[in-house]
N, CA, C and O atoms as a Tripos MOL2 file, in Angstrom:
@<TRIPOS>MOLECULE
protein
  244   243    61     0     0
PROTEIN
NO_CHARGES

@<TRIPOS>ATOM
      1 N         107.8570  108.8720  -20.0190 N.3       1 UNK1
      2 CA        109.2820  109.0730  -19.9010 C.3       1 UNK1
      3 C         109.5790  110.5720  -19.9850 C.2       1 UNK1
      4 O         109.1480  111.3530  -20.8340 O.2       1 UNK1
      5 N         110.2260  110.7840  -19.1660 N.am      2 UNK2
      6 CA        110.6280  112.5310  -18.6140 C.3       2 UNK2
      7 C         111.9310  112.5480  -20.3340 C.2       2 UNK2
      8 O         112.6840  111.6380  -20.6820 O.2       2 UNK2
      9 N         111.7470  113.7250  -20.9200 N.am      3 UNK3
     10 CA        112.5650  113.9580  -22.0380 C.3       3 UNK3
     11 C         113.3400  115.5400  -21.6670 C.2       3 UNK3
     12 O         112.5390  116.4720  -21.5920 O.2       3 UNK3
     13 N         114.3010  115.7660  -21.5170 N.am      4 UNK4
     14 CA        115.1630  116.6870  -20.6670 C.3       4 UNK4
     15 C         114.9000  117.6460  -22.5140 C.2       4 UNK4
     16 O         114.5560  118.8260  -22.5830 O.2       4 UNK4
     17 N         115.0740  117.0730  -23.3110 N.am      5 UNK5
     18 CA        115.3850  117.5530  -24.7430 C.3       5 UNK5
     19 C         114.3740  118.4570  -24.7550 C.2       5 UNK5
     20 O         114.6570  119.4080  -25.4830 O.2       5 UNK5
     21 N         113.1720  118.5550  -24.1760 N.am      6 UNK6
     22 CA        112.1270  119.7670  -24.2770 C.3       6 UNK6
     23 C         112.0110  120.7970  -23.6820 C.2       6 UNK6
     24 O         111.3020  121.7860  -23.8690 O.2       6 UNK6
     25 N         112.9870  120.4510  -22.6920 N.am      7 UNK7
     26 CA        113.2020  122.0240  -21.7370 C.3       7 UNK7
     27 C         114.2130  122.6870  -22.5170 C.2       7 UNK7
     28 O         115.2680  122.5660  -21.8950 O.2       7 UNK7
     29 N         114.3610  123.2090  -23.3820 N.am      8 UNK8
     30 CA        115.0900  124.0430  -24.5760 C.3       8 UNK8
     31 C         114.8040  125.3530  -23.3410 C.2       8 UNK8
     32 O         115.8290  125.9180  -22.9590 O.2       8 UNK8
     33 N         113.6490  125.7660  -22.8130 N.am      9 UNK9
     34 CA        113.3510  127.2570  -22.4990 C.3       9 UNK9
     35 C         114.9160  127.4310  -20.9910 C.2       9 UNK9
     36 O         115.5880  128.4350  -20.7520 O.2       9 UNK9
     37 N         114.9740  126.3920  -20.4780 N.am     10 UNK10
     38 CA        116.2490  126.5880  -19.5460 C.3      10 UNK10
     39 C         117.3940  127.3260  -19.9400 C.2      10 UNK10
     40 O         118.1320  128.1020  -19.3320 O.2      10 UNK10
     41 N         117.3690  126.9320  -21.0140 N.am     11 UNK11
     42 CA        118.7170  127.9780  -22.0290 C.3      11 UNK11
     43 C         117.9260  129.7790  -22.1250 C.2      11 UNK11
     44 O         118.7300  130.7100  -22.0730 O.2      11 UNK11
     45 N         117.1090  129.9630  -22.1960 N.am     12 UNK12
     46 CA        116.8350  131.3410  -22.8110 C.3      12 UNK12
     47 C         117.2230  132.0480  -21.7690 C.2      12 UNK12
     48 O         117.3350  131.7210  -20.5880 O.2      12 UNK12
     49 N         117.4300  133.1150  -22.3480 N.am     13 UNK13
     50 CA        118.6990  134.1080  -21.4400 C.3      13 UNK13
     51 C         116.8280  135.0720  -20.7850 C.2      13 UNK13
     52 O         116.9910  136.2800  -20.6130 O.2      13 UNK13
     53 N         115.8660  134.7380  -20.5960 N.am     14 UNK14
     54 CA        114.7780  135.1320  -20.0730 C.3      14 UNK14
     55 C         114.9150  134.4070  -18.2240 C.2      14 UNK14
     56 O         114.6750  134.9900  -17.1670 O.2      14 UNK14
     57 N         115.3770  132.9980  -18.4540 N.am     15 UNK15
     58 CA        115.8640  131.9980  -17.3010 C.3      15 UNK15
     59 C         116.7990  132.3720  -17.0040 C.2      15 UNK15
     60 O         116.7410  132.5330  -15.7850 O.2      15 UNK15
     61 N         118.0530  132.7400  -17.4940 N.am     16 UNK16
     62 CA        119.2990  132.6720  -16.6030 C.3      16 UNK16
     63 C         119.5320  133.0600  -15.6570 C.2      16 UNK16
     64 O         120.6970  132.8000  -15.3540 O.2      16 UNK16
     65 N         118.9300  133.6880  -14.8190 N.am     17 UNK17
     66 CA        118.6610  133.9290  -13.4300 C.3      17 UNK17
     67 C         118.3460  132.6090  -12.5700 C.2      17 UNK17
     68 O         118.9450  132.5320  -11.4980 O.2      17 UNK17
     69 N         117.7560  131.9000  -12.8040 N.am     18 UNK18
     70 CA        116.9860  130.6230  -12.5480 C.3      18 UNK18
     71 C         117.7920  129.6030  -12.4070 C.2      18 UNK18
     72 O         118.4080  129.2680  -13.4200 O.2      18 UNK18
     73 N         118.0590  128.6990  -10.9340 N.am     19 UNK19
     74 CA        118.5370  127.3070  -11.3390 C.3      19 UNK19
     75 C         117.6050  126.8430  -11.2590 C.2      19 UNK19
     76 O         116.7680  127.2310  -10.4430 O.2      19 UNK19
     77 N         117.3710  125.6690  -12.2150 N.am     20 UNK20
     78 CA        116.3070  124.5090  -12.3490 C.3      20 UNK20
     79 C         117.0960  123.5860  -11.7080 C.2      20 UNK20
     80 O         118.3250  123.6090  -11.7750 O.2      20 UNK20
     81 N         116.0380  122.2280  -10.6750 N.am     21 UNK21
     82 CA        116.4980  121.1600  -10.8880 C.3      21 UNK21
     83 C         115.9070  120.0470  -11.3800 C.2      21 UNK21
     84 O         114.6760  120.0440  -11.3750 O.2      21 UNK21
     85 N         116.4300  119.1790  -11.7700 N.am     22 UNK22
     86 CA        116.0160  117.6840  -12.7420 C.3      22 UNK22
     87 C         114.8030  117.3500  -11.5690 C.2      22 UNK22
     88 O         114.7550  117.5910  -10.3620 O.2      22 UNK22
     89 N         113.6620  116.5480  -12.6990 N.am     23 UNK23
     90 CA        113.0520  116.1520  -11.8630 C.3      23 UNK23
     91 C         112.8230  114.6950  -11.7330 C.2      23 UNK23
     92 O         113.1450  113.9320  -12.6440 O.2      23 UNK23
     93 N         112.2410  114.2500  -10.5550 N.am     24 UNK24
     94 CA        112.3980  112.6600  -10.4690 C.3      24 UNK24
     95 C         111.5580  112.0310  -11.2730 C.2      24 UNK24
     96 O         110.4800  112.6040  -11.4310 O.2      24 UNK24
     97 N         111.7460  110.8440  -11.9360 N.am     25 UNK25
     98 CA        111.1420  110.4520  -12.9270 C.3      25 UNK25
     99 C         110.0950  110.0990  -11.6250 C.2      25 UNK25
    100 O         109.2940  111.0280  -11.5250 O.2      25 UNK25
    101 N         109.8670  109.1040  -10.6550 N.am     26 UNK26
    102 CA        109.3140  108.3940   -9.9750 C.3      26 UNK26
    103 C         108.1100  109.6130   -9.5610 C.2      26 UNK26
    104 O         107.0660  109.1650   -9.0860 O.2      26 UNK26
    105 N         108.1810  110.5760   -9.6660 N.am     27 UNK27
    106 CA        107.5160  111.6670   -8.9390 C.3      27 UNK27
    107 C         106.4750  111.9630  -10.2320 C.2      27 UNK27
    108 O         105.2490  111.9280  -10.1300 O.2      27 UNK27
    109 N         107.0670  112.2020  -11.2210 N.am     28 UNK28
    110 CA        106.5260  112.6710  -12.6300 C.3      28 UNK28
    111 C         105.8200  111.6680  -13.5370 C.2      28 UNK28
    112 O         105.3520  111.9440  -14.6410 O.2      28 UNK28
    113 N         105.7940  110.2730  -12.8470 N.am     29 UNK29
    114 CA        105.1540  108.8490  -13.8820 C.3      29 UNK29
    115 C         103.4760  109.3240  -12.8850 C.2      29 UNK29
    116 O         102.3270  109.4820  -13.2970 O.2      29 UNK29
    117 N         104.1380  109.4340  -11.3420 N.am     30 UNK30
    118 CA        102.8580  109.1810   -9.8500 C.3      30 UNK30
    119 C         102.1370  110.6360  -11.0690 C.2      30 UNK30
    120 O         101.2570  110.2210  -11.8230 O.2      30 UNK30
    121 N         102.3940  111.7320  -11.1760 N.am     31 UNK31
    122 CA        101.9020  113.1030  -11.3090 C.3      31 UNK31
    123 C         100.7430  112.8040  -12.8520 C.2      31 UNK31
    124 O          99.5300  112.9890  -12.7540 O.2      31 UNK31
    125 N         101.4180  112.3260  -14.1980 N.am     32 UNK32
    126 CA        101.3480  111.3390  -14.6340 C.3      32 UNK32
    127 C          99.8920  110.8500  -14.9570 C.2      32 UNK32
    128 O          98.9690  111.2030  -15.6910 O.2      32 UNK32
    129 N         100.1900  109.7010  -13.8970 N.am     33 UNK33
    130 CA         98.8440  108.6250  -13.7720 C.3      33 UNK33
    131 C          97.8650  109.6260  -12.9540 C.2      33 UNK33
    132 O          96.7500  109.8050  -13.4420 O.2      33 UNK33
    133 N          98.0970  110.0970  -12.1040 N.am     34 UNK34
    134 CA         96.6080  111.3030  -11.2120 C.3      34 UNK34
    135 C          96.1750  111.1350  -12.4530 C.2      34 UNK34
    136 O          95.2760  110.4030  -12.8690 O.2      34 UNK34
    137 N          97.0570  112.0520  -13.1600 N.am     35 UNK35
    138 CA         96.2050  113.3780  -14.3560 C.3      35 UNK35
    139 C          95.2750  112.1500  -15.3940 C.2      35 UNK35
    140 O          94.1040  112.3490  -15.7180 O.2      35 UNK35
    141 N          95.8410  111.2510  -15.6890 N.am     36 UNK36
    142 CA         94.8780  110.2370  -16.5610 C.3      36 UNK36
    143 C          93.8370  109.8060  -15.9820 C.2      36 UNK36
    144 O          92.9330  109.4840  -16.7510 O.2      36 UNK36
    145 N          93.6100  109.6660  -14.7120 N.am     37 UNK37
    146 CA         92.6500  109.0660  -13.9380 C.3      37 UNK37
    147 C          91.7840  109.9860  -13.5930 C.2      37 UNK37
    148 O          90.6050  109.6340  -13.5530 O.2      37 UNK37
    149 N          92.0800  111.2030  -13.3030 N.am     38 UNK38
    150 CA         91.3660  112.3940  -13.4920 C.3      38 UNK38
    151 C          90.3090  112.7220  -14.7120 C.2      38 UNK38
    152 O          89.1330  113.0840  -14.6840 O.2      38 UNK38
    153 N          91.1990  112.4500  -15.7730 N.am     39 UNK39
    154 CA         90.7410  112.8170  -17.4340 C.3      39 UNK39
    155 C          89.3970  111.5930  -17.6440 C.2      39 UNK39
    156 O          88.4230  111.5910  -18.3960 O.2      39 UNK39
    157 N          89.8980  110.5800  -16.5710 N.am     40 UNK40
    158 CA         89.0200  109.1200  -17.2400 C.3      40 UNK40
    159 C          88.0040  109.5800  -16.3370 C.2      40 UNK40
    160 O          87.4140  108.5430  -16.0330 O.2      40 UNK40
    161 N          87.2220  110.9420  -15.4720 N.am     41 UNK41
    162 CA         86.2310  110.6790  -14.8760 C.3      41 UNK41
    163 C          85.1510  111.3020  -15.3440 C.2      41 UNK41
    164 O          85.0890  112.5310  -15.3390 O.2      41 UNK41
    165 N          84.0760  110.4610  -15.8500 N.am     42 UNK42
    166 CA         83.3250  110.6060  -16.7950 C.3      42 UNK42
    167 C          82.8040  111.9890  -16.4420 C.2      42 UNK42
    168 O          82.9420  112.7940  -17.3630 O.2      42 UNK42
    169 N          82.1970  112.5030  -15.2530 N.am     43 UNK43
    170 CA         81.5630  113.4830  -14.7230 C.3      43 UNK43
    171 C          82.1370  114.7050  -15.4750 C.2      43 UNK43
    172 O          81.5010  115.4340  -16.2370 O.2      43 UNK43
    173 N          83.3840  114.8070  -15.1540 N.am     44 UNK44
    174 CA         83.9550  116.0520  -15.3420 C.3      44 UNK44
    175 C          84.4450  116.2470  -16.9800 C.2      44 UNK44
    176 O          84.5930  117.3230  -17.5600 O.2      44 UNK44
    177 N          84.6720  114.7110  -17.6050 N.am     45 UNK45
    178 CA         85.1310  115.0290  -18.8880 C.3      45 UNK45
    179 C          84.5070  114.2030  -20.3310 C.2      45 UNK45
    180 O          85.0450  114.0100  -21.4210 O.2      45 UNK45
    181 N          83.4030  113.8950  -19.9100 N.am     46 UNK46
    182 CA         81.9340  113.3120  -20.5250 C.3      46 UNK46
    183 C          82.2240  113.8080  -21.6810 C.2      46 UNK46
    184 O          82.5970  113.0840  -22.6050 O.2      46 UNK46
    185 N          82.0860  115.1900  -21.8000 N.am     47 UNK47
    186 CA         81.8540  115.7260  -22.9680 C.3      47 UNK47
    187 C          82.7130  115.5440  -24.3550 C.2      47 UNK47
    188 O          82.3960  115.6170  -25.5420 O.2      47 UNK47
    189 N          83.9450  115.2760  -23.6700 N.am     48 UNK48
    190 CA         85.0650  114.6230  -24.4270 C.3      48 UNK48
    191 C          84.9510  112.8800  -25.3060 C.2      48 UNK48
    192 O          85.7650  112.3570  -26.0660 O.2      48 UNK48
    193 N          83.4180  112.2880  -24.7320 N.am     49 UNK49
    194 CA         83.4150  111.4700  -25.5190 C.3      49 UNK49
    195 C          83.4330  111.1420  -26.9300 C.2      49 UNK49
    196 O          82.6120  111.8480  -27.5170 O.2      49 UNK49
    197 N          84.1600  110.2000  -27.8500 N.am     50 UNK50
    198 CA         83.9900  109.6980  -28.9990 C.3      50 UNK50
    199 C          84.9790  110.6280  -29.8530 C.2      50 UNK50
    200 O          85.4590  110.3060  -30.9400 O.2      50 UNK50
    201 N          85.2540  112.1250  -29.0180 N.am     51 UNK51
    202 CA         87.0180  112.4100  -29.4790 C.3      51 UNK51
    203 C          87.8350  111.5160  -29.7580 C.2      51 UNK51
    204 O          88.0870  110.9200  -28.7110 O.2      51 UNK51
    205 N          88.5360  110.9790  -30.8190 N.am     52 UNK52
    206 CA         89.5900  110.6800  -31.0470 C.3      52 UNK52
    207 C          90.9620  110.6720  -30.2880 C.2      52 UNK52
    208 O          91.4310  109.8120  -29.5430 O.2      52 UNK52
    209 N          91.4210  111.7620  -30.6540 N.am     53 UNK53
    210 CA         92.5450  112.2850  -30.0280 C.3      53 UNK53
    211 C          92.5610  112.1200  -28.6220 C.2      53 UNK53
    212 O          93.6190  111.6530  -28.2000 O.2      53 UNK53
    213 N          91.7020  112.3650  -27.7830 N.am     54 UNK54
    214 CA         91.3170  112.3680  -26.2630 C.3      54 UNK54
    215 C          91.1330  111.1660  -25.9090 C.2      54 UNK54
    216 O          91.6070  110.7470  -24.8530 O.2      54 UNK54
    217 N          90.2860  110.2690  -26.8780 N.am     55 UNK55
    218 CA         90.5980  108.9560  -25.9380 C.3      55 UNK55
    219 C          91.7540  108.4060  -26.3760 C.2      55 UNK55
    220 O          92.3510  107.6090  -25.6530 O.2      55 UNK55
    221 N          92.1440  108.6870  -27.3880 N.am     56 UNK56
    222 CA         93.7150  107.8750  -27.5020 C.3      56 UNK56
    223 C          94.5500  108.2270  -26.4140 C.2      56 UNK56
    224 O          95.1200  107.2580  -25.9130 O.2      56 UNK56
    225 N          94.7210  109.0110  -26.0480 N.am     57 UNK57
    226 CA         95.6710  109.7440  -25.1090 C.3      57 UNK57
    227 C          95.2480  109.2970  -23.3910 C.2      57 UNK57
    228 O          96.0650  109.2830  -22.4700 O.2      57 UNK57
    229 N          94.1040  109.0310  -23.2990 N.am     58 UNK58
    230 CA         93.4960  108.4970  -21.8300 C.3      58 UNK58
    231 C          93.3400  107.1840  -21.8670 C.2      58 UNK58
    232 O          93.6960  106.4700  -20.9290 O.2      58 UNK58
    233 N          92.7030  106.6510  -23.1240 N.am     59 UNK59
    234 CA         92.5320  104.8980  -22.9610 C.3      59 UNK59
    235 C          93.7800  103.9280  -23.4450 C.2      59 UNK59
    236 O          93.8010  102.7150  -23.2330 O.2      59 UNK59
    237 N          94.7800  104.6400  -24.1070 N.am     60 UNK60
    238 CA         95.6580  103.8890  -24.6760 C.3      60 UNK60
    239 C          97.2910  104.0510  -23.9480 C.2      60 UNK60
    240 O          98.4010  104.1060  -24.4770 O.2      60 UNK60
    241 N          96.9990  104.0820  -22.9890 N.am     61 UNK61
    242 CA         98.1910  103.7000  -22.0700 C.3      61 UNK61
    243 C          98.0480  103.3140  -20.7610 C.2      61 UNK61
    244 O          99.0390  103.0260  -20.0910 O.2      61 UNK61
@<TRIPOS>BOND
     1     1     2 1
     2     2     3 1
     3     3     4 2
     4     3     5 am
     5     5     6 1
     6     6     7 1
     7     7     8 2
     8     7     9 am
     9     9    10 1
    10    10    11 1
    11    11    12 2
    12    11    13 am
    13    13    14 1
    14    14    15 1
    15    15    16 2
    16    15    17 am
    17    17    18 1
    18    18    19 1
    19    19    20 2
    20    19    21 am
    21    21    22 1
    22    22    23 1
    23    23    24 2
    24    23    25 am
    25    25    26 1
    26    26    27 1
    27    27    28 2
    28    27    29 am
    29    29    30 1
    30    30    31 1
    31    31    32 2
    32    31    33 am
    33    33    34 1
    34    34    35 1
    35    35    36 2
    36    35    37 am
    37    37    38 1
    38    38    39 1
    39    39    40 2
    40    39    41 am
    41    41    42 1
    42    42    43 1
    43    43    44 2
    44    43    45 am
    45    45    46 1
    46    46    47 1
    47    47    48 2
    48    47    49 am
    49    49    50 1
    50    50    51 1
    51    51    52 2
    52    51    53 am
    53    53    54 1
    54    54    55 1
    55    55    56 2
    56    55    57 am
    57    57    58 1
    58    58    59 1
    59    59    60 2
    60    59    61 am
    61    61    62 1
    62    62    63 1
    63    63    64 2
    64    63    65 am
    65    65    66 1
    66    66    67 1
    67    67    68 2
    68    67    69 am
    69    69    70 1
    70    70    71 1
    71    71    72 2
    72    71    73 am
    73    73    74 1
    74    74    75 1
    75    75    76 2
    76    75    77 am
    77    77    78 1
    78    78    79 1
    79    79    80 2
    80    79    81 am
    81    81    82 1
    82    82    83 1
    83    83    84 2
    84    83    85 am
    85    85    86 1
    86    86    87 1
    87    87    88 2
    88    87    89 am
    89    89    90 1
    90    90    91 1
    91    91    92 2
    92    91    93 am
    93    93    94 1
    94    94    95 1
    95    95    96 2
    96    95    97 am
    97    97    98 1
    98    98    99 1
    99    99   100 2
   100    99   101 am
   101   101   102 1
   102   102   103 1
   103   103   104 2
   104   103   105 am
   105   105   106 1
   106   106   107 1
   107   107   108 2
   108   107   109 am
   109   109   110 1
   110   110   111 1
   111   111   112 2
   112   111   113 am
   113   113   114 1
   114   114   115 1
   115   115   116 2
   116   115   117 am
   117   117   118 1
   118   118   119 1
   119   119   120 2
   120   119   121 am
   121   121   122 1
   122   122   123 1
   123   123   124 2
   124   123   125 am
   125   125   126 1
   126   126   127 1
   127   127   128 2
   128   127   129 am
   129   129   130 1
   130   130   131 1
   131   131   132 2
   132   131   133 am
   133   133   134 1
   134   134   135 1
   135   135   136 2
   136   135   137 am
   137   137   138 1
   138   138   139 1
   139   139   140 2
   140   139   141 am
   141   141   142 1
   142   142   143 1
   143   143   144 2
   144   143   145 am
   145   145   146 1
   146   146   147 1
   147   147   148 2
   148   147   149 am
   149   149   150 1
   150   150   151 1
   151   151   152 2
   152   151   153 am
   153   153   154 1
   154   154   155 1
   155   155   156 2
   156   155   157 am
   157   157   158 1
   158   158   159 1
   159   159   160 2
   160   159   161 am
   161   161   162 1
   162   162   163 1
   163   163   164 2
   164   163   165 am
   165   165   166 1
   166   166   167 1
   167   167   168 2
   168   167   169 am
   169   169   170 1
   170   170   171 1
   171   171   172 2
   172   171   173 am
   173   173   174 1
   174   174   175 1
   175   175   176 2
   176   175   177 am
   177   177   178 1
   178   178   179 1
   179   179   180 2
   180   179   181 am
   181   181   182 1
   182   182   183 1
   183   183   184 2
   184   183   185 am
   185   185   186 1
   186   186   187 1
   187   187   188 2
   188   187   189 am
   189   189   190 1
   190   190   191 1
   191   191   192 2
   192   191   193 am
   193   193   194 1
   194   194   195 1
   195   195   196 2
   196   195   197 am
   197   197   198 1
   198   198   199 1
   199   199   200 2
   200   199   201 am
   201   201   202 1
   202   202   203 1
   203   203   204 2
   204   203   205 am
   205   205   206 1
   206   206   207 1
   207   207   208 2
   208   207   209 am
   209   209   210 1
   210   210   211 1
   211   211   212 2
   212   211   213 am
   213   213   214 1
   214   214   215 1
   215   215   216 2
   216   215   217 am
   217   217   218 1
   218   218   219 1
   219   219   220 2
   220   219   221 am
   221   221   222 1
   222   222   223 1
   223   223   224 2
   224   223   225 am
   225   225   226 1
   226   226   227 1
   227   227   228 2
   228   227   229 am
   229   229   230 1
   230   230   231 1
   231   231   232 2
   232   231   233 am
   233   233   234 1
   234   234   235 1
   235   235   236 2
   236   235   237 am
   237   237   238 1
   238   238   239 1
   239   239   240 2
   240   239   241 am
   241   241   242 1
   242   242   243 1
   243   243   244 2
@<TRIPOS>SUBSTRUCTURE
     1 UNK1         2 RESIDUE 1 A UNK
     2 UNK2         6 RESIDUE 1 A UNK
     3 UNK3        10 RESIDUE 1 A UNK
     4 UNK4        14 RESIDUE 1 A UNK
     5 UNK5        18 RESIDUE 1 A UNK
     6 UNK6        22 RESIDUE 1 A UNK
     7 UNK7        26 RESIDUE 1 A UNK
     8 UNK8        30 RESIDUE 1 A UNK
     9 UNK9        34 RESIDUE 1 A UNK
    10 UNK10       38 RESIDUE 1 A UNK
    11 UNK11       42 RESIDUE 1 A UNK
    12 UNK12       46 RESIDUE 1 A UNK
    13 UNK13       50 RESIDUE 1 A UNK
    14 UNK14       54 RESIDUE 1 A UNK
    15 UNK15       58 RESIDUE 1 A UNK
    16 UNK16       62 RESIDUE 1 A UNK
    17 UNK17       66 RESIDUE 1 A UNK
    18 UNK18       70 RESIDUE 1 A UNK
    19 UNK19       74 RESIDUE 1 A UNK
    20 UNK20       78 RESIDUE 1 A UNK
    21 UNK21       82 RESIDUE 1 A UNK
    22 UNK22       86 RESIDUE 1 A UNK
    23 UNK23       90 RESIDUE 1 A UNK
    24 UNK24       94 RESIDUE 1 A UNK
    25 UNK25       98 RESIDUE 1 A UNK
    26 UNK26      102 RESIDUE 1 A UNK
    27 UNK27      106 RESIDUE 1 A UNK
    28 UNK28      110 RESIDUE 1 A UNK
    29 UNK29      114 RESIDUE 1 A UNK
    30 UNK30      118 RESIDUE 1 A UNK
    31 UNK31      122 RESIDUE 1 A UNK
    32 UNK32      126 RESIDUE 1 A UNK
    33 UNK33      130 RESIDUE 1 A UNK
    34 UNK34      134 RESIDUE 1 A UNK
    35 UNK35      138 RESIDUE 1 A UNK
    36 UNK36      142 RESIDUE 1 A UNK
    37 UNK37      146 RESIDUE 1 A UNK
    38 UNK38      150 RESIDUE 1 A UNK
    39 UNK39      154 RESIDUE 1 A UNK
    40 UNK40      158 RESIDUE 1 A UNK
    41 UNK41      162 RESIDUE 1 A UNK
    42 UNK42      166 RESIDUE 1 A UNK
    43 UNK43      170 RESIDUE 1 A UNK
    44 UNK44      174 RESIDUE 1 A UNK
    45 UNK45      178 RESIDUE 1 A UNK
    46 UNK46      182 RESIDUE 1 A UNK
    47 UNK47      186 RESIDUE 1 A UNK
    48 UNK48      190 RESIDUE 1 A UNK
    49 UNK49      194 RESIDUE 1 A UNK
    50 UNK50      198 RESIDUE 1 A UNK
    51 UNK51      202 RESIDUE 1 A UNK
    52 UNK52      206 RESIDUE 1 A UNK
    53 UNK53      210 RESIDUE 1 A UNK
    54 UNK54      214 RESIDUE 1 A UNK
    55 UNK55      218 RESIDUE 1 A UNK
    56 UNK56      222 RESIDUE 1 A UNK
    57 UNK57      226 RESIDUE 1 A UNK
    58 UNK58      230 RESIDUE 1 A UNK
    59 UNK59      234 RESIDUE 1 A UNK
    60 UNK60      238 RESIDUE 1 A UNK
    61 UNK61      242 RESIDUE 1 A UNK
């Protein structure tokens, strides 16, 4: 779930030059799932086995 509450940095007067726009949730769930399916390929992220934290975050959703 996209949380608007974390883009706090949109406010800093470093941005105000900047329009942002909202982004689509439907775009950002697809962006999302890549990146987990990516993380789940053993080749590239093997080494990450029996981490904790890492597989919670890849196997538990």
């Amino acid at each position: 779930m996209y949380d608007k509450s974390k883009q706090y940095f949109r406010k800093s007067g470093l941005y105000k030059h900047r329009k942002f726009r909202d982004i689509d949730e439907a775009i950002l769930d697809g962006v999302k799932e890549k990146l987990l399916e990516e993380f789940r390929n053993e080749e590239e992220f093997g080494y990450m086995a029996g981490y904790e934290p890492w597989e919670k975050l890849i196997f538990d959703r």
